[in-house]
N, C-alpha and C positions, 0 to 999 in steps of 0.2 A: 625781473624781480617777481613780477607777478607767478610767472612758471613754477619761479624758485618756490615761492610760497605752496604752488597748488602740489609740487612734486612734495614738500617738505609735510602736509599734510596727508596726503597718501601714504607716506612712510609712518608716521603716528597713528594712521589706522588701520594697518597691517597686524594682524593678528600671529601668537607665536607657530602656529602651524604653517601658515603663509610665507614667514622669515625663511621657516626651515629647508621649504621645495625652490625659494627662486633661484639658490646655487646652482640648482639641476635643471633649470627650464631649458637649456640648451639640450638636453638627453631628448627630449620631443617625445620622449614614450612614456607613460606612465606608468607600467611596469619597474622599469629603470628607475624612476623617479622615487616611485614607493620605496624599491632597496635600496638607492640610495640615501634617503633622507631620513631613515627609520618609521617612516609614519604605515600604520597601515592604509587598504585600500581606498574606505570609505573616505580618512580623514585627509588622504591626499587629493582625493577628487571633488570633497568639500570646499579644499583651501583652492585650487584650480578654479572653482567656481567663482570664488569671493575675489582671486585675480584678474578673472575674467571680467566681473562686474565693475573692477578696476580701472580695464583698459590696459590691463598687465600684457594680456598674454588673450588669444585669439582661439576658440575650440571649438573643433570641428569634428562631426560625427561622422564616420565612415560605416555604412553598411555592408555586411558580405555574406554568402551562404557556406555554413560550416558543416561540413557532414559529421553527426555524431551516429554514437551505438544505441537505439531502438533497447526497450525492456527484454526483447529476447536476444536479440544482439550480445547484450551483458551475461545472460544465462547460456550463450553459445561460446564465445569468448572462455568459459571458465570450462566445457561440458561438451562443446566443441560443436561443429553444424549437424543436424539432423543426417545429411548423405555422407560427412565424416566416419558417424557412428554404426551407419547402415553400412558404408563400403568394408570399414577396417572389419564386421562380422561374418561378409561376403568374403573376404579376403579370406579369413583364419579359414571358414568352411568351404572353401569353392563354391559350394552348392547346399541349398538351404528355403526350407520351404517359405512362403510368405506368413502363414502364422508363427512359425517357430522364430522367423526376421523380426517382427513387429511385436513378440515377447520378448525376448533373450536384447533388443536393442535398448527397449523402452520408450520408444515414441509412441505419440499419441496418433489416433486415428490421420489427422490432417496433415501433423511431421512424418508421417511414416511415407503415403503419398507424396508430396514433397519431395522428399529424398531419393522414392522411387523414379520422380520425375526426371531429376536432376541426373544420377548416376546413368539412367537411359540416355540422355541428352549426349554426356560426354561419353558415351560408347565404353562405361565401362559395367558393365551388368545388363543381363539378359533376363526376362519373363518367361521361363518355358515350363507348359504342363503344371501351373501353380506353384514353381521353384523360380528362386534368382540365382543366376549363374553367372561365375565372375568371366567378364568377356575381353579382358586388357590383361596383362602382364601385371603384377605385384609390387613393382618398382613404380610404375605409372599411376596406381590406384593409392598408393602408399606418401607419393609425392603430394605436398600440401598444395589446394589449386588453387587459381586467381583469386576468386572469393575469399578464402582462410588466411592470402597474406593482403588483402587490402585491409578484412577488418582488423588485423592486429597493427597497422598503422594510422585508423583511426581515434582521434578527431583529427577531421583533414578538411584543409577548406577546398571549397568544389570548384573555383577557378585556378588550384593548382595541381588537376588531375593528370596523371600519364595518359595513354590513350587505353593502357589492356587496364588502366583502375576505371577508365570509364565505365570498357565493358563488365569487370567487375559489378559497381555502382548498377549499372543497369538491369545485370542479373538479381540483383538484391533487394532491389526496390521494391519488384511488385509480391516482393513476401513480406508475411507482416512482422511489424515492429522488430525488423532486423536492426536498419539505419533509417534516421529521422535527419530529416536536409533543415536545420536553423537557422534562421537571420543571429546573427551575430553583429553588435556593435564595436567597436574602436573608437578610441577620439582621437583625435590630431592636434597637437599641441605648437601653437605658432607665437614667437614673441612678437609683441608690437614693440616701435619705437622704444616708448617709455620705459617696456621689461628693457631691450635692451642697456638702456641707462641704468633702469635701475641693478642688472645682475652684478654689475662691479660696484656696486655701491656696500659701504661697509656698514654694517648695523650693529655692532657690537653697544655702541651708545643707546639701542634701545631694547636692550635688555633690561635694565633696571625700569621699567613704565612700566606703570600699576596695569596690570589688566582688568582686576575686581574688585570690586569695594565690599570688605567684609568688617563687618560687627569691632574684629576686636583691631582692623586697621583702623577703624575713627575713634575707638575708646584711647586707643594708645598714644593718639595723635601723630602716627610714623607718616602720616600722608599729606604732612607739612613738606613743602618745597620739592614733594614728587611728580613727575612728568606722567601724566595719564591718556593710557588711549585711548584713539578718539573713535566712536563708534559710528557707520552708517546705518540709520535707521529706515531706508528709504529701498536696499538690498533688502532683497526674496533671499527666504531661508529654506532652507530641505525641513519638511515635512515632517515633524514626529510620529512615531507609531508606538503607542502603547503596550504594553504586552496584554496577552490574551488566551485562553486554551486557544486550541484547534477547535475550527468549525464540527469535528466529527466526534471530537469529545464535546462538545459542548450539546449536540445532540444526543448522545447517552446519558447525559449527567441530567438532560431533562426528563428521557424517558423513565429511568431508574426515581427518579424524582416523584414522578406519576406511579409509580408502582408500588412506590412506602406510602404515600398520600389513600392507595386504595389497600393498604393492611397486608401487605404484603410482606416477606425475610428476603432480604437477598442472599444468594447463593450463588458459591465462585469452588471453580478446581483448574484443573493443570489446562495448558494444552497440549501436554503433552500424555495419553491413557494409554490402556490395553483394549486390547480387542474387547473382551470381556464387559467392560463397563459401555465403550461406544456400541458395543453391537448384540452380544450376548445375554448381556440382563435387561437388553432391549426387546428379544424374540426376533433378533436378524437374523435369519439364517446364512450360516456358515459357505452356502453355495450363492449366496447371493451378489450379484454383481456390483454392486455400492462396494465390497469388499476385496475390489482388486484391486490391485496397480494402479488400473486405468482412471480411478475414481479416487484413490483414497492415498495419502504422502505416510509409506510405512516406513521405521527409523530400522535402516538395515545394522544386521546383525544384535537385534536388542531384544530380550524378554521378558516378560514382568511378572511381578510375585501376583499369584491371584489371591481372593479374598478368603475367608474361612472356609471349610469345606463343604461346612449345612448348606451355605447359598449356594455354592459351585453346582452340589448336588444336584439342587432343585432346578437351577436353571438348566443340567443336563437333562433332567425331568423334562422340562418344559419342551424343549427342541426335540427329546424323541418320543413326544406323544404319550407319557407316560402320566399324566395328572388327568383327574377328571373332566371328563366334557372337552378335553383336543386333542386332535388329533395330532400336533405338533409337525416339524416340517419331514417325515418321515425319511431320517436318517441319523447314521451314530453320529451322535456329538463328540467333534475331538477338543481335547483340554487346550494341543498347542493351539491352534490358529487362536485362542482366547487370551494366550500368552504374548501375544503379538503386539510389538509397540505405536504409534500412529498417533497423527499429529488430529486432535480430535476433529471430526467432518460434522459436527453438531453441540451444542451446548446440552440436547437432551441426555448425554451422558454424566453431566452435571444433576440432572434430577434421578437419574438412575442411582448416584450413591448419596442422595438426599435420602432418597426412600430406605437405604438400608440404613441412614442413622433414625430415623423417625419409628423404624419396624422396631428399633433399639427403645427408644425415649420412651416410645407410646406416644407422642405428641399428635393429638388428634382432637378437634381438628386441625389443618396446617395449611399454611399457605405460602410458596418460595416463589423467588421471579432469578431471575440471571442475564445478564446481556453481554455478552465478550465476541471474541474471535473464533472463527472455523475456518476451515481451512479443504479446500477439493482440489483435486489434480483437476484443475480446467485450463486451455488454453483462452490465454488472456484477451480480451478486446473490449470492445466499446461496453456492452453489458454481462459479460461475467470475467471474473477475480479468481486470483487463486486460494484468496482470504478475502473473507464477507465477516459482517456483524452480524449476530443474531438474539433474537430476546428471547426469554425461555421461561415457560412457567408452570406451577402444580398447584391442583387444589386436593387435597386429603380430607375425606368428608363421609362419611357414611351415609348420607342421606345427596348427596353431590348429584347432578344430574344434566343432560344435556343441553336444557335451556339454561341452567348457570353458564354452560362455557359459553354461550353466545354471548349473554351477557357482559360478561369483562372483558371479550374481544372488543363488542362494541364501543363498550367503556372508556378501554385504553385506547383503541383507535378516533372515539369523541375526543378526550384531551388530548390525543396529540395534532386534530385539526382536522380529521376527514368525518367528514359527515354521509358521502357515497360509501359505503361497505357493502361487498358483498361474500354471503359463504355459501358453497358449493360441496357436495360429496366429494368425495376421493376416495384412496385408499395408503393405508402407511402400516408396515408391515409389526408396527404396534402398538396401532390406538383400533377401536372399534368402538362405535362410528367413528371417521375419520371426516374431515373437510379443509378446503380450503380456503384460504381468506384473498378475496382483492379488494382492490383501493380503486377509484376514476381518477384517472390524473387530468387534472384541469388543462394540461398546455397538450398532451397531446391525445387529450377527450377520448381513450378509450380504458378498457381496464387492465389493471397490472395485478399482476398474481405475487403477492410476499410472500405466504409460506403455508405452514401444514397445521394444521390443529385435531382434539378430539379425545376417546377417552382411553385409558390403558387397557392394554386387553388382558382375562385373565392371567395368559399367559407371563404378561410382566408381574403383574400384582403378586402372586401365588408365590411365586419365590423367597418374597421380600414378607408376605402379613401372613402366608398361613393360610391362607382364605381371599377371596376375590375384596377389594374393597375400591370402591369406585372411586378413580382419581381425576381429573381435567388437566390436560394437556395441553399444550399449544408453545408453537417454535417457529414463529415468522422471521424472514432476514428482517434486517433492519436498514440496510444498505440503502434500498428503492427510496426510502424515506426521506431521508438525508438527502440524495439528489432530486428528489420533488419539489423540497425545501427552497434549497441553492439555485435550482433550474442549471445543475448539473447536467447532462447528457451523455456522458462519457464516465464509465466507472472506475477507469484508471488515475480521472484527475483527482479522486478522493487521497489516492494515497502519493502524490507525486510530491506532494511538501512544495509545491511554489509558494515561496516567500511573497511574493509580488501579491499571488492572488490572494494569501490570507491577511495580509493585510487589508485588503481593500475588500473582503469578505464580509458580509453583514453579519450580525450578531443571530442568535437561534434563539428567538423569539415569537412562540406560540399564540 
């Protein structure tokens, strides 16, 4: 009797998502169990839990190593391996020099190597007199090899490898972020006694049990001679998490915050320009290596309308030396490469067509800030991205001067919490003077370099006012920041979106 009682109150505090999975506890997998029952994942592994606490049902965590696809894995996969792209060029050419290989492929300095390693290894390409030469048959070189068909059967758990995915696996490993080996959990889903009792048990009688007591059920008095369920109060419940930005917006949203507080405009543009605006109304010169491939993500086959033709002019002015007091980068300026479209590599192309609306307004004095996305052909790891934040700023001032821009570096880097600042000369192909700014980072006590500051050089000005007028510059990443904050170490975990870690991520509180 007694039993009958304790069984008959378990059953009154079975909740309806609990009702719904005990049909399927026999399935033992929770996959199964989810499509079976309609529930999705979270709320079937909630009600599992609540059976567990029951005495329902028995769960068991299995651990296992899961091999997935690595960040370049994913960009291989779509774009194909580094010695894919090198063989199949090696192929069309038989023979082909190594610079013309490592343009015409478009690998980077480290996948280019790589490739060349690999294609030597399998005996199919030769080194000679500064040329690769295809050294296998076409049929051989064209056949896709171990590596190309393990990772398209990836995610694979790693105790159920063949022996040539081993060796696959093993070739892949020690390059980076191809394949990344994960613990992986499972649960293991077992009835006890009691579930089994209870799976044949019929509930349909406890359907009608109030779950919740609301407002207009005691106004109405409908909760007269209703069966109510009984709650354990004494069960552990999952966690709530609130919502929240992102830790990485929530650091721009403070910076930008300091930036209006010091009288500053915000200013925003595309990410996507023209050569023109990123490099041209900058005084980059057009042979400059920031401007290739290697450096810079340019949107193939795209051109862009450039701006009126006064400024066009002057800026061709400025590159071939033809304005007072420079001697400019002595060479013709061509209009395409200015036409050229790319994913911008600096926010300071944002204060480039500030100044052309200010040359408009007359707004003077003026003062803009910008903080967004840039973007560099880098190969990815621990401290560089192939998208970084950057903060961006100008002062318009005729009377503007070099200890000003020390001062709001200082400034801004006072309120954001570094009190160690240091700036150093440099050179930036257009500010004059130029410096740079670093930070001390307290954990690993020495100094880190954020970015570039300083003042516009004729060269840029003259374009845009007519006459030199002295401006203040300054375009630190912002990235460094943010992972000094966090105690980050790793600049890939910024943009990875684990759920887990933002959660339990502290709030950006200066």
């Amino acid at each position: 009797m007694n039993e009958n009682n304790e069984t008959e109150k378990i059953l009154e505090s079975l909740s309806h998502n609990e009702i719904k999975i005990i049909p399927f506890l026999k399935e033992h997998d929770l996959a199964k169990i989810t499509e079976k029952s309609g529930l999705d994942n979270t709320s079937a592994l909630r009600a599992l839990e609540f059976l567990s606490n029951k005495k329902i049902v028995e769960l068991k965590t299995k651990e296992e190593k899961v091999i997935e696809l690595g960040l370049n894995g994913i960009l291989y996969i779509k774009h194909g391996l580094p010695e894919r792209r090198l063989a199949n060029l090696v192929c069309e050419r038989n023979s082909i020099s190594l610079r013309d290989a490592q343009k015409q492929s478009g690998l980077i300095d480290n996948e280019f190597k790589a490739a060349i390693g690999v294609l030597k290894k399998k005996a199919m390409i030769n080194v000679i007199n500064g040329n690769l030469v295809i050294a296998a048959n076409k049929e051989e070189i064209t056949s896709k090899t171990l590596e190309e068909k393990f990772l398209e059967t990836i995610p694979k758990k790693l105790g159920d490898l063949k022996p040539e995915e081993k060796y696959a696996l093993d070739n892949l490993k020690s390059r980076k972020e191809i394949i990344e080996i994960n613990d992986k959990k499972t649960i293991e889903i077992q009835l006890t006694k009691l579930g089994e009792q209870l799976i044949k048990h019929d509930f349909s009688y406890l359907k009608g049990m109030v779950e919740a007591i609301i407002p207009s059920l005691i106004q109405s008095g409908n909760w007269k001679g209703k069966k109510f369920r009984r709650y354990d109060i004494k069960s552990p419940v999952p966690r709530i998490f609130g919502g929240k930005r992102h830790f990485v917006n929530q650091a721009t949203d403070y910076a930008k915050k300091i930036w209006l507080e010091m009288g500053f405009k915000e200013m925003t543009g595309n990410m996507v320009v023209s050569g023109f605006w990123n490099f041209d109304a900058l005084f980059t010169a057009q042979d400059h290596p920031v401007r290739e491939m290697q450096d810079t993500f340019f949107i193939k086959d795209k051109t862009a309308k450039l701006p009126d033709k006064k400024l066009v002019d002057e800026v061709k002015k400025a590159h071939e030396g033809k304005i007072k007091g420079s001697k400019g980068w002595n060479y013709e300026w061509r209009e395409e490469d200015a036409k050229k479209v790319l994913l911008r590599t600096h926010t300071t192309c944002i204060s480039a067509k500030t100044l052309k609306k200010i040359a408009e307004t007359k707004e003077f004095p003026a003062k803009y800030f910008a903080l967004g996305k840039c973007f560099r052909n880098e190969t990815v790891d621990a401290t560089h991205g192939f998208e970084f934040n950057q903060t961006e700023g100008i002062v318009i001032d005729e009377n503007a001067n070099f200890r000003q821009l020390l001062g709001y570096l200082k400034e801004f880097f006072k309120k954001m919490g570094y009190d160690k600042i240091r700036m150093r000369p440099s050179y930036f192909p257009y500010t004059e003077p130029s410096l740079e700014i670093d930070i001390f980072h307290p954990i690993f006590k020495k100094w880190v370099e954020l970015g570039g500051a300083g003042m516009f050089r004729p060269e840029v000005t003259i374009p845009f006012f007519g006459k030199h007028i002295p401006i203040l510059a300054w375009g630190p990443g912002f990235d460094r920041i943010i992972m000094e904050f966090y105690d980050i170490n790793d600049l890939r975990e910024m943009y990875k979106n684990d759920l887990n870690k933002s959660r339990e991520i502290k709030m950006w509180d200066k």
